[in-house]
PQR file with spaces between the fields and no chain letter, atoms N, CA, C, O and H, PARSE charges and radii, in Angstrom:
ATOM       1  N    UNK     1     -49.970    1.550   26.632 -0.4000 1.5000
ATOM       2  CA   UNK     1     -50.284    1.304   25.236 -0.0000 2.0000
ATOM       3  C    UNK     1     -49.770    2.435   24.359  0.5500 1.7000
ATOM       4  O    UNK     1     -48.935    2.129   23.507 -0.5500 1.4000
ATOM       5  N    UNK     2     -50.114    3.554   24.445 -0.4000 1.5000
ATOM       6  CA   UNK     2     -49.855    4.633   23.869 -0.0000 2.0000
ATOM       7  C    UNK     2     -48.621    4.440   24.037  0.5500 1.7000
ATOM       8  O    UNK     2     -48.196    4.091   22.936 -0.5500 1.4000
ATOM       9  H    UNK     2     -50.792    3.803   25.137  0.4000 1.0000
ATOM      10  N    UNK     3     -47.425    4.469   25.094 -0.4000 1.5000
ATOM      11  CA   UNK     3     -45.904    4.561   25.012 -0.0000 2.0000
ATOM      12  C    UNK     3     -45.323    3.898   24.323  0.5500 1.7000
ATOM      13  O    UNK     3     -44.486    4.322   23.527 -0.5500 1.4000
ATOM      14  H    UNK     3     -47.771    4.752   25.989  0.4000 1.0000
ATOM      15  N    UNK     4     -45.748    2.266   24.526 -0.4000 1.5000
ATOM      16  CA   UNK     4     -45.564    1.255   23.040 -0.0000 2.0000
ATOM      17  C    UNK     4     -45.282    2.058   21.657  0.5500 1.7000
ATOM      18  O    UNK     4     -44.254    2.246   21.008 -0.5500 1.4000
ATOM      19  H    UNK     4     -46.428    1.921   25.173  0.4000 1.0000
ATOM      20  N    UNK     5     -46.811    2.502   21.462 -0.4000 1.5000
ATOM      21  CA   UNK     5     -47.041    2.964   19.743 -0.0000 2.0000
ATOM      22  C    UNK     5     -45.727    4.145   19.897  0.5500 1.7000
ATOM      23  O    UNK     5     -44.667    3.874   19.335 -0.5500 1.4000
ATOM      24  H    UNK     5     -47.647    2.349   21.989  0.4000 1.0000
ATOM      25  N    UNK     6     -45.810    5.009   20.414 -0.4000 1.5000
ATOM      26  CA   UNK     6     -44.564    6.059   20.297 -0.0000 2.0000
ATOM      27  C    UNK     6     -43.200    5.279   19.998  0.5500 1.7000
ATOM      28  O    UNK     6     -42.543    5.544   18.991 -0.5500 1.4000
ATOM      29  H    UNK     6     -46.672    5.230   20.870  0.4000 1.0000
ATOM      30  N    UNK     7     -42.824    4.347   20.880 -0.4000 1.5000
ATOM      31  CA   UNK     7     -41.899    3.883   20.761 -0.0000 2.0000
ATOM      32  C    UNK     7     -41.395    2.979   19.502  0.5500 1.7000
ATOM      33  O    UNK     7     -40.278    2.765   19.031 -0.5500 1.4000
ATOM      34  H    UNK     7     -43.358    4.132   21.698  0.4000 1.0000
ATOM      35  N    UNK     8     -42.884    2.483   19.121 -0.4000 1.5000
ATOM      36  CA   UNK     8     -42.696    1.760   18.130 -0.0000 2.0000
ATOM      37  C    UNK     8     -42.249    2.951   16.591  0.5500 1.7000
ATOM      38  O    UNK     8     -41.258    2.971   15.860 -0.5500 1.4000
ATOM      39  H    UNK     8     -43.792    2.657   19.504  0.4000 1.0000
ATOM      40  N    UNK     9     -43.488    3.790   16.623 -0.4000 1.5000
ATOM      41  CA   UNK     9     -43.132    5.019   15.592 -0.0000 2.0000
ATOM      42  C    UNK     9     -41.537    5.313   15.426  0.5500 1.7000
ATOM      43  O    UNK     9     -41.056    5.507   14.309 -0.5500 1.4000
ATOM      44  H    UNK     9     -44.292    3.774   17.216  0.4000 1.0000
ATOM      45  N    UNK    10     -40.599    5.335   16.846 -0.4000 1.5000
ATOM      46  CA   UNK    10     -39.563    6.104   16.810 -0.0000 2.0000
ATOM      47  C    UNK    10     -38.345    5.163   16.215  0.5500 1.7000
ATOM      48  O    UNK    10     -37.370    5.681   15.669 -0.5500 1.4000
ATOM      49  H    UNK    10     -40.991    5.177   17.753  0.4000 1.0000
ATOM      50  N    UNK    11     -38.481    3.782   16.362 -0.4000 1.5000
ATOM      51  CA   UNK    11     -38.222    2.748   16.520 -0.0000 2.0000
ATOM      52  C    UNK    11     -38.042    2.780   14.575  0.5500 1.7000
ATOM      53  O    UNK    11     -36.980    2.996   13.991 -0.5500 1.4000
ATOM      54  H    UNK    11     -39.273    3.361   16.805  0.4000 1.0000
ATOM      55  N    UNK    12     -39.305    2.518   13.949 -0.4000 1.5000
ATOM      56  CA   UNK    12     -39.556    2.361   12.688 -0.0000 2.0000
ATOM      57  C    UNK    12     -39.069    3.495   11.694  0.5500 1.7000
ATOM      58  O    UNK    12     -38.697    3.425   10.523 -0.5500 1.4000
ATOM      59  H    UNK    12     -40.168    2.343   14.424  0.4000 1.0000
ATOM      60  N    UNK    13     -39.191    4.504   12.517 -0.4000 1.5000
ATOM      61  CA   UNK    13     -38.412    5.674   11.890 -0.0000 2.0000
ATOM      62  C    UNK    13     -36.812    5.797   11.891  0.5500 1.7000
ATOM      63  O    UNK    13     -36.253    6.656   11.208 -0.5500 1.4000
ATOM      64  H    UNK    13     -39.493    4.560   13.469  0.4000 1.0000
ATOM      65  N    UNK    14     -36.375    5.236   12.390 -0.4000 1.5000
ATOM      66  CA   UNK    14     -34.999    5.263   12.715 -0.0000 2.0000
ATOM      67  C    UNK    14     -34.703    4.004   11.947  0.5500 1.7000
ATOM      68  O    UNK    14     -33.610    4.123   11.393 -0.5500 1.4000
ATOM      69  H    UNK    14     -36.829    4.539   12.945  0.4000 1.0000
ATOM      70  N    UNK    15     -35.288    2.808   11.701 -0.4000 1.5000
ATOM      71  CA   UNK    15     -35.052    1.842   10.497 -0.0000 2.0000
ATOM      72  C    UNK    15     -34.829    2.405    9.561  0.5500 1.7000
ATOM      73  O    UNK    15     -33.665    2.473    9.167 -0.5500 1.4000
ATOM      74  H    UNK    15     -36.175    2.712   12.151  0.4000 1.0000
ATOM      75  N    UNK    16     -35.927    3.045    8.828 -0.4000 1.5000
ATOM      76  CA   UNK    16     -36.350    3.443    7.762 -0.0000 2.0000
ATOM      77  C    UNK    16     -35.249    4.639    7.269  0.5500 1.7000
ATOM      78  O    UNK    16     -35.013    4.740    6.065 -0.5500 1.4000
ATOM      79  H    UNK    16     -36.873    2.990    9.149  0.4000 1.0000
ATOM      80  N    UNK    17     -34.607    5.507    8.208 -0.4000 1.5000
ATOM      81  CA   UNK    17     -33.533    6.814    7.696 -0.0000 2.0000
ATOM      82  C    UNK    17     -32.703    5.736    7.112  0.5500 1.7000
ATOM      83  O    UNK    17     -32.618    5.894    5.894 -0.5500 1.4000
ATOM      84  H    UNK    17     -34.799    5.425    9.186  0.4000 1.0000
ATOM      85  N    UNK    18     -31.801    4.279    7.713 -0.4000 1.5000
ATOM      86  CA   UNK    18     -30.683    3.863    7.518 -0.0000 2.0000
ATOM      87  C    UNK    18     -30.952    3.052    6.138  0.5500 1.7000
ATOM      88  O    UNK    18     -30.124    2.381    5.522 -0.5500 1.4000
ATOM      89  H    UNK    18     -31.870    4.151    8.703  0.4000 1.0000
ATOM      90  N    UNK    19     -32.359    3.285    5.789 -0.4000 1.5000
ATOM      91  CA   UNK    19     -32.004    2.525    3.975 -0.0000 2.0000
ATOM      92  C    UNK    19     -32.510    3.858    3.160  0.5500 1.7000
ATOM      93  O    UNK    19     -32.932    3.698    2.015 -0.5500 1.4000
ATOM      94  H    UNK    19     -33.032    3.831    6.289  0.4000 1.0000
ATOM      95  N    UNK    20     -32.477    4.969    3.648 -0.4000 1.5000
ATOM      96  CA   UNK    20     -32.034    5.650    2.283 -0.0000 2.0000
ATOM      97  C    UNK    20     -30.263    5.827    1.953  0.5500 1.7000
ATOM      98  O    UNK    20     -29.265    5.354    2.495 -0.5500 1.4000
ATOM      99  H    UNK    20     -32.133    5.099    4.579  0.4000 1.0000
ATOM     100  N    UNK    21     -30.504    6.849    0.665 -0.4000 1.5000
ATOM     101  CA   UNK    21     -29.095    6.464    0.215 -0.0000 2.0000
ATOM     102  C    UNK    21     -28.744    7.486    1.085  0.5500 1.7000
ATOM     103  O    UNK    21     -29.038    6.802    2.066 -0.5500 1.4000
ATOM     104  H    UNK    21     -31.316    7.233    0.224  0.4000 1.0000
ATOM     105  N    UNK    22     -28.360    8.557    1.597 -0.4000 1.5000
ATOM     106  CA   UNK    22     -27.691    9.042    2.370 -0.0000 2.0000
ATOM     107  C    UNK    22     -27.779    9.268    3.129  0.5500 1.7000
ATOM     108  O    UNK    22     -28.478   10.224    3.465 -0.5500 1.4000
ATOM     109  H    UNK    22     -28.121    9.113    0.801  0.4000 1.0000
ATOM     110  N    UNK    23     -26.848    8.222    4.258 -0.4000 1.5000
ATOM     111  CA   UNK    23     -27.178    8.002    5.659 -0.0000 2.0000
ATOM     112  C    UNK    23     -27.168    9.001    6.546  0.5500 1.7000
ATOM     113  O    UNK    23     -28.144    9.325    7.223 -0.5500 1.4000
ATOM     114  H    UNK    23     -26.281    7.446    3.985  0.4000 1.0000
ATOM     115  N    UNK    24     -25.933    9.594    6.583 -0.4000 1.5000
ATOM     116  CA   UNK    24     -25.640   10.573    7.503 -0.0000 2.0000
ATOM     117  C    UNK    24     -26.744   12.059    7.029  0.5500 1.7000
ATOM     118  O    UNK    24     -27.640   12.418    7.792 -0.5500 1.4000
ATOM     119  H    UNK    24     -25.141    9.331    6.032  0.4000 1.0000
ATOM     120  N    UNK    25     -26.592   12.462    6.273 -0.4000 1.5000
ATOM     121  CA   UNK    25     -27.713   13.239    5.973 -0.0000 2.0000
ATOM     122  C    UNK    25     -29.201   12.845    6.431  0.5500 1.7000
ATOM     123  O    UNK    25     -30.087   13.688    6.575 -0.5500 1.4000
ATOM     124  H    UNK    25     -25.864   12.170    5.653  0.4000 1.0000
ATOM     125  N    UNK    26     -29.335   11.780    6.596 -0.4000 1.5000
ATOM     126  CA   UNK    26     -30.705   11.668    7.111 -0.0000 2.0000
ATOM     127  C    UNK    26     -30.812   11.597    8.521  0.5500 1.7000
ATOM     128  O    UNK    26     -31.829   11.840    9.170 -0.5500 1.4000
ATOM     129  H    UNK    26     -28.616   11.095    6.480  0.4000 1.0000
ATOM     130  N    UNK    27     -29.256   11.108    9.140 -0.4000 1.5000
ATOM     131  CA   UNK    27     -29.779   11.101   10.401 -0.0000 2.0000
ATOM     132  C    UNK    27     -29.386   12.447   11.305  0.5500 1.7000
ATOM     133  O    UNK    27     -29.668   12.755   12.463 -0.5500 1.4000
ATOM     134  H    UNK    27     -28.429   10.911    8.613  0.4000 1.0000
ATOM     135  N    UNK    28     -28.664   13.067   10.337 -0.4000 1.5000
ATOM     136  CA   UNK    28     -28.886   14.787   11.101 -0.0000 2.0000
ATOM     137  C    UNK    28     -29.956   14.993   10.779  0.5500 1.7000
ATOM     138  O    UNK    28     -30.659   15.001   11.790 -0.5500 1.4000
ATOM     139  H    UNK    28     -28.434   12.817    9.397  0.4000 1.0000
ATOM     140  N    UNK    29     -30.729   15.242    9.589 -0.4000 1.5000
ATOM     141  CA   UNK    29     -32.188   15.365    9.876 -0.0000 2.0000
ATOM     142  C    UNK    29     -33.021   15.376   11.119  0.5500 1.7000
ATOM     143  O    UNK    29     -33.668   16.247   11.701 -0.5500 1.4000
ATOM     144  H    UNK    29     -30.158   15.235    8.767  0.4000 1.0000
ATOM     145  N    UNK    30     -32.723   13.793   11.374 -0.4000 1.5000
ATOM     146  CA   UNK    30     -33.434   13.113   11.891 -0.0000 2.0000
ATOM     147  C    UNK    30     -33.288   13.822   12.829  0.5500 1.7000
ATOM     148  O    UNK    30     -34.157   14.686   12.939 -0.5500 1.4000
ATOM     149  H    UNK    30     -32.198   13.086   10.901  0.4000 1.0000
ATOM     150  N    UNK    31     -32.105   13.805   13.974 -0.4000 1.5000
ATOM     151  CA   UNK    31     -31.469   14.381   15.124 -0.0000 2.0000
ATOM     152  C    UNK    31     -31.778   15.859   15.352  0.5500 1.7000
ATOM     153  O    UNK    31     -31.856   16.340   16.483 -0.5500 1.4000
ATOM     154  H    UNK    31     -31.398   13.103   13.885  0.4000 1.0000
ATOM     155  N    UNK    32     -31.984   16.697   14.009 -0.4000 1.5000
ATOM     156  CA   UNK    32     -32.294   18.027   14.561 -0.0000 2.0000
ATOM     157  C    UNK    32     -34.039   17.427   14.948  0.5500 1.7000
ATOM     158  O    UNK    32     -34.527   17.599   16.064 -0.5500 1.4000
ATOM     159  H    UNK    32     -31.920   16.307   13.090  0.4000 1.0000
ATOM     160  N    UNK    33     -34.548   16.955   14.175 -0.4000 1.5000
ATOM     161  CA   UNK    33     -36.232   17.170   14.205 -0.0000 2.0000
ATOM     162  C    UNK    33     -36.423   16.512   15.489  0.5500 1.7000
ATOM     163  O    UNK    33     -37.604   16.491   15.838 -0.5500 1.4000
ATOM     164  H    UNK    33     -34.151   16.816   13.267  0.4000 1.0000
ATOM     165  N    UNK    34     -35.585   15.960   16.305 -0.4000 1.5000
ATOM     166  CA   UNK    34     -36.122   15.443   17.693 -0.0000 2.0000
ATOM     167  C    UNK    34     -35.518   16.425   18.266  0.5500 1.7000
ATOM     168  O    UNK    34     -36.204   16.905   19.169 -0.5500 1.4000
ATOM     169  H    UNK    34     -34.626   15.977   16.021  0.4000 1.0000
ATOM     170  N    UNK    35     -34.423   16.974   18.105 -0.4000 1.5000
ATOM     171  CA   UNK    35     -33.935   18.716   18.801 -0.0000 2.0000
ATOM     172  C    UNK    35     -35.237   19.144   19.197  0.5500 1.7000
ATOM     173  O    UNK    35     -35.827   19.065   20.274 -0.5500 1.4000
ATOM     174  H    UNK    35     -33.865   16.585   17.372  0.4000 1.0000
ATOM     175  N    UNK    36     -35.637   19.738   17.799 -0.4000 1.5000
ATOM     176  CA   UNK    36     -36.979   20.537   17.746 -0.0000 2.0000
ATOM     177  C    UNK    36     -37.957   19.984   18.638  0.5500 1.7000
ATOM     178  O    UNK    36     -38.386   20.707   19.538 -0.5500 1.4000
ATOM     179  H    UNK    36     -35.158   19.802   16.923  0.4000 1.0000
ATOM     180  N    UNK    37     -38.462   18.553   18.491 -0.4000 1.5000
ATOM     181  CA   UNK    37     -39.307   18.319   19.076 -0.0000 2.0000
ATOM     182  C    UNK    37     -39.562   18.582   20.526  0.5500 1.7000
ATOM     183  O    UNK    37     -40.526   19.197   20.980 -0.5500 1.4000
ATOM     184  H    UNK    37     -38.114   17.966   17.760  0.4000 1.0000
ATOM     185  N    UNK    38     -38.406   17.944   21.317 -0.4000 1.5000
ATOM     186  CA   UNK    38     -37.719   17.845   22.346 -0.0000 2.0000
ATOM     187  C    UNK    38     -38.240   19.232   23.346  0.5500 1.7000
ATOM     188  O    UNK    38     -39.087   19.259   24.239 -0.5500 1.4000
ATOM     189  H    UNK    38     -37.622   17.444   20.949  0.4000 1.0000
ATOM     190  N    UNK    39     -37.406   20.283   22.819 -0.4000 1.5000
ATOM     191  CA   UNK    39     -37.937   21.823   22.778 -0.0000 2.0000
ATOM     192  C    UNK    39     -39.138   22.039   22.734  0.5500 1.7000
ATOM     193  O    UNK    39     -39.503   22.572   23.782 -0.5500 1.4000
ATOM     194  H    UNK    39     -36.719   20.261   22.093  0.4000 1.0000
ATOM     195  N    UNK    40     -39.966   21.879   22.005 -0.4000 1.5000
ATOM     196  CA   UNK    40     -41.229   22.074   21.538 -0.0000 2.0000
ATOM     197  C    UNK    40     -42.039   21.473   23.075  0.5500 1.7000
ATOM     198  O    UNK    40     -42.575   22.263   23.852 -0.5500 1.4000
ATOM     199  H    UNK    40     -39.669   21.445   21.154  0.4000 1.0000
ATOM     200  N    UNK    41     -42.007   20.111   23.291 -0.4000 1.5000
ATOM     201  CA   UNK    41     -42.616   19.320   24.181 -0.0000 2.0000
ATOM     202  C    UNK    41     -42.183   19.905   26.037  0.5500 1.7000
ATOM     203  O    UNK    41     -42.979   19.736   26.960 -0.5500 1.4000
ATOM     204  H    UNK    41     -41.572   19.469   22.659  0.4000 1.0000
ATOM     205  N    UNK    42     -41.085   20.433   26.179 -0.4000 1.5000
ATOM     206  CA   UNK    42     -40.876   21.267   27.335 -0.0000 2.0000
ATOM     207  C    UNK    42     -41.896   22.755   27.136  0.5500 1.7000
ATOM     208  O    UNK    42     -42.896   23.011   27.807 -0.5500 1.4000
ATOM     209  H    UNK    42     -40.438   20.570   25.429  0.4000 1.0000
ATOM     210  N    UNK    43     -41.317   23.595   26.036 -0.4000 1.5000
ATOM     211  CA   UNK    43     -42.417   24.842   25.649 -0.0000 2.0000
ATOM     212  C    UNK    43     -43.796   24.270   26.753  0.5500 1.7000
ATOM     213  O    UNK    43     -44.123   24.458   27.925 -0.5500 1.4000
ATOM     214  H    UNK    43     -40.505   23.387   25.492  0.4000 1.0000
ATOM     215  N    UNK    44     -44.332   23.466   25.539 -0.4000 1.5000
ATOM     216  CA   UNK    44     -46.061   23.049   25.939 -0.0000 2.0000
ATOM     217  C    UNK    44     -45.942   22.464   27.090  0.5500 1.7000
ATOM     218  O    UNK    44     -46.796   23.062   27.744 -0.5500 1.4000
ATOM     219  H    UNK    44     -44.067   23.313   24.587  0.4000 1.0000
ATOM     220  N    UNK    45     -45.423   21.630   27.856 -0.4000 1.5000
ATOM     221  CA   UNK    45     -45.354   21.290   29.076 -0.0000 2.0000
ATOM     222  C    UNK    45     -46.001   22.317   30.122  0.5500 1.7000
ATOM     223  O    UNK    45     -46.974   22.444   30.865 -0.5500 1.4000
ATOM     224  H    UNK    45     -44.729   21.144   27.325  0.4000 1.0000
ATOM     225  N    UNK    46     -44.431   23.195   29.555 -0.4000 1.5000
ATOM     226  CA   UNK    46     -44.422   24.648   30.874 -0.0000 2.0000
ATOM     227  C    UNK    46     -46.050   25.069   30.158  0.5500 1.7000
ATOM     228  O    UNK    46     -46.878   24.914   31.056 -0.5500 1.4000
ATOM     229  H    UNK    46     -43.641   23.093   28.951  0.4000 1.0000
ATOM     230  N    UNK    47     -46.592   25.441   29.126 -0.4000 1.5000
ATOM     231  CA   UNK    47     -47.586   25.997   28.639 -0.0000 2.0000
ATOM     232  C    UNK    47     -49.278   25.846   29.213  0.5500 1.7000
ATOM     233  O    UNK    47     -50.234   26.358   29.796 -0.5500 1.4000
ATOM     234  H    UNK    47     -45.919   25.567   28.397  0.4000 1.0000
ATOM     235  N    UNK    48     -48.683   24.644   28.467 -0.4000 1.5000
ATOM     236  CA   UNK    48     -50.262   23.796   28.685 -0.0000 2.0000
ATOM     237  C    UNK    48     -50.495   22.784   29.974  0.5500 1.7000
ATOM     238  O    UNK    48     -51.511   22.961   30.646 -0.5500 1.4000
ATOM     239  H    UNK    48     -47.907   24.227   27.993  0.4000 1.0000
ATOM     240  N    UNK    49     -49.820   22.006   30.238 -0.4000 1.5000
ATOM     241  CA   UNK    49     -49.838   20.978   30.994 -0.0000 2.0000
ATOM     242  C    UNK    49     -49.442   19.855   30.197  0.5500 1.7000
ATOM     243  O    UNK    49     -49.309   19.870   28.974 -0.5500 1.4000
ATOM     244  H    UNK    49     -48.994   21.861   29.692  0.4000 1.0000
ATOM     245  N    UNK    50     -49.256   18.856   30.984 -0.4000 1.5000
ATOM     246  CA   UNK    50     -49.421   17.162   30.899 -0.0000 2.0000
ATOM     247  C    UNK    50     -50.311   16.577   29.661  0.5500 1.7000
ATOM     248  O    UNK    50     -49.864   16.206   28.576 -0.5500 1.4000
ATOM     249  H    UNK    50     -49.364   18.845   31.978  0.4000 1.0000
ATOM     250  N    UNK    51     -51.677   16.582   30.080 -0.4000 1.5000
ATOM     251  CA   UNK    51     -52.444   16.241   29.737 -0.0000 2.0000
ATOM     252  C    UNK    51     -52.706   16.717   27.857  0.5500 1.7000
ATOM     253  O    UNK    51     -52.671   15.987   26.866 -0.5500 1.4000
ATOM     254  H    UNK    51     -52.040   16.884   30.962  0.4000 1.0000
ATOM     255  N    UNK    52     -52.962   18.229   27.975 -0.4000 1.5000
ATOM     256  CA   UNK    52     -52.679   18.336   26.808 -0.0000 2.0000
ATOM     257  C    UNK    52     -51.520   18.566   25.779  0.5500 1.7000
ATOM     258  O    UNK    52     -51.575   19.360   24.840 -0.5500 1.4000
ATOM     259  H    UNK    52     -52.990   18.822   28.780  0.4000 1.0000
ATOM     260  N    UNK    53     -50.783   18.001   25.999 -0.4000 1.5000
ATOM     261  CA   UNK    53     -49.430   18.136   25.810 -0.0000 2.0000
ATOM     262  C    UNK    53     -49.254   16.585   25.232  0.5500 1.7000
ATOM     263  O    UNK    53     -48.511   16.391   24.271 -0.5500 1.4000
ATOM     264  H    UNK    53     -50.739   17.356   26.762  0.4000 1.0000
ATOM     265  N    UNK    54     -49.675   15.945   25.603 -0.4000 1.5000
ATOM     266  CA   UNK    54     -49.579   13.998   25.827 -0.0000 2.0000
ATOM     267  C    UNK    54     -51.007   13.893   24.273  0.5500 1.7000
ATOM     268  O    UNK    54     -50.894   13.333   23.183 -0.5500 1.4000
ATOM     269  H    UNK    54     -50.278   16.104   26.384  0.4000 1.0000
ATOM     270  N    UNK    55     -51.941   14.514   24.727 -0.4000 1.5000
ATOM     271  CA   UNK    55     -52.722   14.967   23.535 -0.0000 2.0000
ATOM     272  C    UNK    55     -52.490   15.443   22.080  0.5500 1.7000
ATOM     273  O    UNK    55     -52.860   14.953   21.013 -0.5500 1.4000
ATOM     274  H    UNK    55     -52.033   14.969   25.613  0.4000 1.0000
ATOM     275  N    UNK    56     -51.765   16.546   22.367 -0.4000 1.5000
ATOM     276  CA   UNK    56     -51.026   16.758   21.195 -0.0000 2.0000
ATOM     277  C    UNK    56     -50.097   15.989   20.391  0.5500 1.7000
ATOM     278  O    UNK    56     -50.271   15.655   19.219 -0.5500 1.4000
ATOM     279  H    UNK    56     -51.465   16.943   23.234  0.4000 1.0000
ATOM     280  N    UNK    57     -49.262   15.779   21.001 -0.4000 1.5000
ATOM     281  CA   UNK    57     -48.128   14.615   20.468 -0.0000 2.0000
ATOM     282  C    UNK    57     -48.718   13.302   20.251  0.5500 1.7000
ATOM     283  O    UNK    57     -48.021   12.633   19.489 -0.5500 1.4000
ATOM     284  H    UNK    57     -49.121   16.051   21.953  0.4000 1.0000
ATOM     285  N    UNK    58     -49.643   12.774   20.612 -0.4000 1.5000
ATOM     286  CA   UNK    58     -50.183   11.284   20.520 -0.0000 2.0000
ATOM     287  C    UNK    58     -51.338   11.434   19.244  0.5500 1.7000
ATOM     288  O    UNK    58     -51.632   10.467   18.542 -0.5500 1.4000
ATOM     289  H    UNK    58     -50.209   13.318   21.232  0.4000 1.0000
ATOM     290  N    UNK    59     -51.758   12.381   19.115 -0.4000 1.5000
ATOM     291  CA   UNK    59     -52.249   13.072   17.790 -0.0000 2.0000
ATOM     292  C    UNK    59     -51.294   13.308   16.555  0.5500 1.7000
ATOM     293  O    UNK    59     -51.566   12.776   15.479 -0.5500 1.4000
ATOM     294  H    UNK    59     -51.520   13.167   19.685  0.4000 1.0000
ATOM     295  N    UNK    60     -50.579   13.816   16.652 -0.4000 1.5000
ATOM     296  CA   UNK    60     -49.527   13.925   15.632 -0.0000 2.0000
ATOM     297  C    UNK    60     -48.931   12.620   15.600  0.5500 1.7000
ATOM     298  O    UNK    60     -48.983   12.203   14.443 -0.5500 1.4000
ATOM     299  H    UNK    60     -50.358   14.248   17.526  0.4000 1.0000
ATOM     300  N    UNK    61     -48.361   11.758   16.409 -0.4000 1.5000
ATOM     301  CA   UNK    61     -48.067   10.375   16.206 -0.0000 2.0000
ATOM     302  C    UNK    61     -48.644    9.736   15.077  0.5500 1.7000
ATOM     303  O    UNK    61     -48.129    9.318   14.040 -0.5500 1.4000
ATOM     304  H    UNK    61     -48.318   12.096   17.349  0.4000 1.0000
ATOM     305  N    UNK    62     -50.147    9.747   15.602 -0.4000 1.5000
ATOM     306  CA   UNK    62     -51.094    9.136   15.057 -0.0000 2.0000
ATOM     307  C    UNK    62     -51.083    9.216   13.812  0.5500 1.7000
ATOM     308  O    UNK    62     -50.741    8.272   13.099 -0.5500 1.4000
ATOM     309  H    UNK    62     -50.565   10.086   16.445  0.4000 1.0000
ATOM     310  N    UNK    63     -51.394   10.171   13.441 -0.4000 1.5000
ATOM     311  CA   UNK    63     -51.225   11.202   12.324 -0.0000 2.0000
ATOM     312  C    UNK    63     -50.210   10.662   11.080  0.5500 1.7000
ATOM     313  O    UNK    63     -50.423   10.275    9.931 -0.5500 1.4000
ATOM     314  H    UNK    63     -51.672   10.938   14.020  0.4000 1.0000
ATOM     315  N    UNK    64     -48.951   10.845   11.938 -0.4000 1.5000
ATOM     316  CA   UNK    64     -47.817   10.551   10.914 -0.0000 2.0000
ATOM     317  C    UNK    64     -47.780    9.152   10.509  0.5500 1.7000
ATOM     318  O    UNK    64     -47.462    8.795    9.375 -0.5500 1.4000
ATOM     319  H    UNK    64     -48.778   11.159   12.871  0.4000 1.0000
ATOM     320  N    UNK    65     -48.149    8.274   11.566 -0.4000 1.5000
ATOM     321  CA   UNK    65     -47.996    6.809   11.680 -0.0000 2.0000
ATOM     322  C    UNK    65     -49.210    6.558   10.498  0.5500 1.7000
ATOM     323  O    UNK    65     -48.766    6.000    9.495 -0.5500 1.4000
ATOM     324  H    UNK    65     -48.408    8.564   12.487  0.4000 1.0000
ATOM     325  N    UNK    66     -50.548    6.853   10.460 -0.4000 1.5000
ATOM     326  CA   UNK    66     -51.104    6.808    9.193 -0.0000 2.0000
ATOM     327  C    UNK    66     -50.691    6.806    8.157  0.5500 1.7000
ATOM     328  O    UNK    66     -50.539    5.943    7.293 -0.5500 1.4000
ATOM     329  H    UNK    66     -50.909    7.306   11.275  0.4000 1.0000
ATOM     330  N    UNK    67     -50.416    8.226    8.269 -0.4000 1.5000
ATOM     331  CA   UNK    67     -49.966    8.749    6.809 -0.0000 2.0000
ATOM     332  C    UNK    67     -48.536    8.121    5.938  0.5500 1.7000
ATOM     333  O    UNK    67     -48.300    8.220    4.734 -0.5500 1.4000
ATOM     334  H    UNK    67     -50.539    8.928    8.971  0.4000 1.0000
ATOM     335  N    UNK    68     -47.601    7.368    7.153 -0.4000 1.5000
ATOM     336  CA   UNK    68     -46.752    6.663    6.883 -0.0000 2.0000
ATOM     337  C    UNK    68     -47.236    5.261    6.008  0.5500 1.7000
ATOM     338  O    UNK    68     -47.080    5.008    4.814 -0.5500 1.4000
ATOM     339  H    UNK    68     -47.792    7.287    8.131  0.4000 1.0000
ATOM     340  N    UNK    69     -47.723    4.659    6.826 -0.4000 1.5000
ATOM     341  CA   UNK    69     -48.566    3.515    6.759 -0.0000 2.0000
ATOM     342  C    UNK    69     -49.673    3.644    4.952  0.5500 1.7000
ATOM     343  O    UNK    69     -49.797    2.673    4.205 -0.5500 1.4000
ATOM     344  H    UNK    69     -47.849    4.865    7.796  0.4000 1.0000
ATOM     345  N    UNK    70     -50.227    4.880    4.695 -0.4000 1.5000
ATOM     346  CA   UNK    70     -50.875    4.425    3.892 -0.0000 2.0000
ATOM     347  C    UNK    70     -50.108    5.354    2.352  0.5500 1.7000
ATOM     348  O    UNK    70     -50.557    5.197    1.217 -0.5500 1.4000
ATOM     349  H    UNK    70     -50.126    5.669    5.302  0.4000 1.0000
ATOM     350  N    UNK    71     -49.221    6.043    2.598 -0.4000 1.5000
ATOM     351  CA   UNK    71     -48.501    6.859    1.943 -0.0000 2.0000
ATOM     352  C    UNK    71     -47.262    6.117    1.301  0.5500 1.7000
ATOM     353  O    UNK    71     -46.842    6.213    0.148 -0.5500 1.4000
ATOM     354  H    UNK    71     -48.856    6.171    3.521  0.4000 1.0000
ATOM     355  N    UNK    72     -46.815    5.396    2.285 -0.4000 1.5000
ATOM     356  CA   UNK    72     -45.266    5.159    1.859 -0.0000 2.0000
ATOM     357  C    UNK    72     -43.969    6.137    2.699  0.5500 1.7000
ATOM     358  O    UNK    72     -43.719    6.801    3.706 -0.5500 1.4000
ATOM     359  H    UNK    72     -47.156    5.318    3.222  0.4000 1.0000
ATOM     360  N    UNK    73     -43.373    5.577    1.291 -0.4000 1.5000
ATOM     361  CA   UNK    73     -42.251    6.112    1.412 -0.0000 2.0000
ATOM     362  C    UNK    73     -41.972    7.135    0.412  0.5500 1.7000
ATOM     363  O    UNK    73     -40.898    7.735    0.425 -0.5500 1.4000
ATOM     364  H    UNK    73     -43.576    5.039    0.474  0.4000 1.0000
């Protein structure tokens, strides 16, 4: 369930870069901030573990997917 919603988030986000007006600019954006992420999610791996690690990120998902959802664009 949870992999769904991620997927779906990543999914909807990657719609959403290709109707602003500047494409390519958004999708380097886009591309560094999963760099970052990417990085980030090995860090805490080695750090923390699994568990809270899967915690964290499914929190922030959450999070953004709200704030998407009741925010806009």
């Amino acid at each position: 369930m949870a992999l769904s919603a991620s997927l779906f988030n990543y999914f909807l986000l990657s719609y959403i870069v290709t109707t602003f007006e500047q494409v390519y600019l958004s999708h380097f954006v886009g591309l560094l901030s999963e760099l970052v992420a990417n990085f980030t999610a090995g860090l805490l791996l080695y750090k923390l573990g699994t568990r809270p690690t899967f915690t964290v990120f499914f929190t922030t998902m959450i999070l953004g997917a709200t704030l998407m959802l009741f925010y806009g664009l």
